[in-house]
VEXDREN-2710 file (C-alpha; in Angstrom, 1 decimal):
% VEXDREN-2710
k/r/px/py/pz
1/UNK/-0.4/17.0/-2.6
2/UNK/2.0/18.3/-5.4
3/UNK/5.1/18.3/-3.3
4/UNK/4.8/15.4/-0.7
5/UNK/3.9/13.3/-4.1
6/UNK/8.0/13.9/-5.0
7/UNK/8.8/13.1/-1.5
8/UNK/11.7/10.6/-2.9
9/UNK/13.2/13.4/-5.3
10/UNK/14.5/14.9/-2.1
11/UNK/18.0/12.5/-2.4
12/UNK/19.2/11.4/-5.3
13/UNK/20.2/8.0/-3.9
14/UNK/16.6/7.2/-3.3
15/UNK/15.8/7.7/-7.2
16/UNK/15.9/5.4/-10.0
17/UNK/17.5/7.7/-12.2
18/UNK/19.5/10.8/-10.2
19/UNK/19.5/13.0/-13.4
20/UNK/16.1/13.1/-13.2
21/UNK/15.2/14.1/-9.6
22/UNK/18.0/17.0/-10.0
23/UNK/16.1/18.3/-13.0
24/UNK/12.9/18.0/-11.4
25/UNK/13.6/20.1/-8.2
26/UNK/15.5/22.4/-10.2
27/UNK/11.8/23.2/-12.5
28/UNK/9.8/23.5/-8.6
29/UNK/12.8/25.7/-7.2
30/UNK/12.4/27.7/-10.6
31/UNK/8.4/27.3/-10.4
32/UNK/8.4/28.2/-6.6
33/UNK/10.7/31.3/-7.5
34/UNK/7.9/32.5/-9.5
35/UNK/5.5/32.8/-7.4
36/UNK/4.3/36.3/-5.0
37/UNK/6.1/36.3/-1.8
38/UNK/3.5/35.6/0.6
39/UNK/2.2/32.7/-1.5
40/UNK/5.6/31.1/-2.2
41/UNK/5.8/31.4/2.2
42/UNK/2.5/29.5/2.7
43/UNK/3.2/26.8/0.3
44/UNK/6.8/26.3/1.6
45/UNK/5.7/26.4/5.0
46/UNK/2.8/23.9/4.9
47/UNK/3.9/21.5/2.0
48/UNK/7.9/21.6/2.7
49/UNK/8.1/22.1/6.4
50/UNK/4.9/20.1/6.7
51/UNK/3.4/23.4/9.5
52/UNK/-0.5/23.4/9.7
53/UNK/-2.5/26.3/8.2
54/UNK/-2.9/27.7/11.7
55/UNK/0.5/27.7/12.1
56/UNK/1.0/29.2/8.9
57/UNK/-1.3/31.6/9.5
58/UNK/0.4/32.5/12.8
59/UNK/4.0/32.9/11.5
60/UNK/2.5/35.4/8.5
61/UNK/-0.2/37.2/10.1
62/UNK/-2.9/36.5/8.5
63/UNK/-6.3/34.4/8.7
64/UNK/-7.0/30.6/8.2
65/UNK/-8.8/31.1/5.4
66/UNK/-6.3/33.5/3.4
67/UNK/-3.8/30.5/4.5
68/UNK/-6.1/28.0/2.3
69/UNK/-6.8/30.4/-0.3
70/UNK/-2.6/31.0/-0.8
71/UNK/-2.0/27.5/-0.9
72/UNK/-5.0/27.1/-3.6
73/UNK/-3.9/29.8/-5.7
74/UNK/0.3/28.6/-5.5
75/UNK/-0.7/25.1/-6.5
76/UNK/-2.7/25.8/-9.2
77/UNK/0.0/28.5/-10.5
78/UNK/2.3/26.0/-9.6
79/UNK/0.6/23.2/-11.9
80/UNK/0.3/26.2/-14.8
81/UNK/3.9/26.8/-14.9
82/UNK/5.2/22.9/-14.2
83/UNK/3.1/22.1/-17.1
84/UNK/4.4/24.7/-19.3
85/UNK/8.1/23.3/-18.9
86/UNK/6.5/20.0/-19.9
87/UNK/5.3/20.9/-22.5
88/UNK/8.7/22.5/-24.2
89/UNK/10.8/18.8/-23.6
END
């Protein structure tokens, strides 16, 4: 998935090149910031803190299936607004 795919930007010591994993979390904090409440929560929750979508679902009150179609909607919104920054290096 989009975030466990940058599992090694997480410390800079486990990079290459440090500059870049400090830019690249600061674009998904920015990115993540952008994103409705309640989506932002179930993207955080399952792809950061690693939770399952019944877990998820628990915590916010609401069904499974809202759960998968918040984390659908954040990553493609997600994608749409990493790929904009990429495209104005």
């Amino acid at each position: 998935m989009l975030f466990r795919s940058h599992e090694s930007l997480r410390r800079d010591q486990e990079t290459e090149h440090p500059e870049d994993a400090a830019v690249i979390r600061t674009a998904v904090r920015t990115a993540l910031g952008r994103l409705a409440p309640r989506r932002r929560a179930a993207i955080v929750l399952h792809e950061l803190d690693g939770l399952p979508v019944r877990e998820v679902a628990r915590l916010l009150g609401i069904g499974e299936v809202t759960v998968r179609w918040h984390l659908m909607a954040a990553r493609r919104e997600l994608a749409r607004l990493l790929d904009s920054k990429e495209d104005r290096r």
